[in-house]
N, C-alpha and C positions, 0 to 999 in steps of 0.2 A: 212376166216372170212368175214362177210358180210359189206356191208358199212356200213347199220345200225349200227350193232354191233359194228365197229370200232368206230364212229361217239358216241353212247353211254357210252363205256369204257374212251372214251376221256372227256366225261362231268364229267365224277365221279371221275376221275384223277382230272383233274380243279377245282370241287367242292370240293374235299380232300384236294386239295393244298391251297385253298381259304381258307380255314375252317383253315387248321393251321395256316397262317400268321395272320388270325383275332385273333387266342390263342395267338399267341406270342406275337404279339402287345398290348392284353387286359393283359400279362404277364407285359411286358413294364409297360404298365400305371399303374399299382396296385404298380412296383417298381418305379413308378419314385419320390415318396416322399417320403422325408426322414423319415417322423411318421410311413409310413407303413412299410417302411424297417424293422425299428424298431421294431417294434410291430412282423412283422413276423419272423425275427429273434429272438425276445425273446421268441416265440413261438414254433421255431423248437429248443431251446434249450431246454425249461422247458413246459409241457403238464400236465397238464392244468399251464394258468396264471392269476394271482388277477388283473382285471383292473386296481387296487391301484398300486400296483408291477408297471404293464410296466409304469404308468402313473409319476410314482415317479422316476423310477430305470433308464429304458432305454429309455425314452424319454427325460424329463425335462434337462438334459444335461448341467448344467448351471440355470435354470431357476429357480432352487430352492429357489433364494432369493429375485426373484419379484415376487410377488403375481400378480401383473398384468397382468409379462406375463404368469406365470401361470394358473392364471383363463385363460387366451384367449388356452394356453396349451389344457388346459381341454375341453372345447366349441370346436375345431378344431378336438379331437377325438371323442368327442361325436356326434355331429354331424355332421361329415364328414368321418373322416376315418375307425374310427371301421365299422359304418354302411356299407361304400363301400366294406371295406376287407370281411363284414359278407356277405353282399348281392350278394356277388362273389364266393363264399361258399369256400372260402382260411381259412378263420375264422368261430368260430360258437362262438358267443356274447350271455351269456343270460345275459340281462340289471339287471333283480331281483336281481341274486346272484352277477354280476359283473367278472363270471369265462368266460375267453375264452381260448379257446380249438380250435385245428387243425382242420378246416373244412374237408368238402366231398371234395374239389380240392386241397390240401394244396401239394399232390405228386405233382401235376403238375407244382406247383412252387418252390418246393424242390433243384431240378439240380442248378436252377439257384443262388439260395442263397446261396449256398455251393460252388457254382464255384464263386460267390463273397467275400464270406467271404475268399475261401483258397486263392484270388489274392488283397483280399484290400489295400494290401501295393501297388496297380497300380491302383487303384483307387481313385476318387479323395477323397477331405477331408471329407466331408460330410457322405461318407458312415460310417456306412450304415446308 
């Protein structure tokens, strides 16, 4: 094999290996709050979900009997988390009907929710 050649199979190796710690890492950041854990777990449970459902069900957690923090509840997935999970295409959000549904990446973060959920008794309280 030529230098060239060698010297190029070694960029697409580097490039390959770049490419995935940037997935795991943007993996990371999608789980590292708690709404979206949520949210994605109520998601690979039940396909499709009523924004209502996750907002009331598996989020709110406690929250149910301040409206305060509820409304702020509300405002934090609407604009914040749903859009990130949707814009990430883990989720697919239509705002009209309110139904989200398992995005185009949602395998990709599938492993990792499922190796969560089956060890959360070692994780910490929060989860998910």
């Amino acid at each position: 094999m030529t230098r060239f050649a060698t010297r190029a199979i070694s960029k697409c190796q580097q490039k390959k290996s770049e490419e995935n710690w940037s997935s795991l890492s943007e993996l990371f950041e999608i789980l590292s709050h708690e709404y979206r854990r949520r949210i994605l777990m109520a998601v690979a449970q039940h396909n499709p979900q009523d924004e209502d459902d996750i907002t009331s069900e598996s989020i709110a957690d406690g929250h149910e009997e301040d409206s305060d923090a509820l409304d702020l509840l509300h405002q934090q997935l609407y604009h914040t988390h749903l859009p990130k999970l949707a814009d990430t295409g883990f989720i697919n959000w239509d705002r009209d009907t309110g139904t989200i549904t398992r995005g185009s990446r949602f395998e990709e973060i599938r492993p990792l929710l499922r190796l969560m959920h089956d060890h959360q008794d070692e994780l910490p309280d929060d989860w998910p």
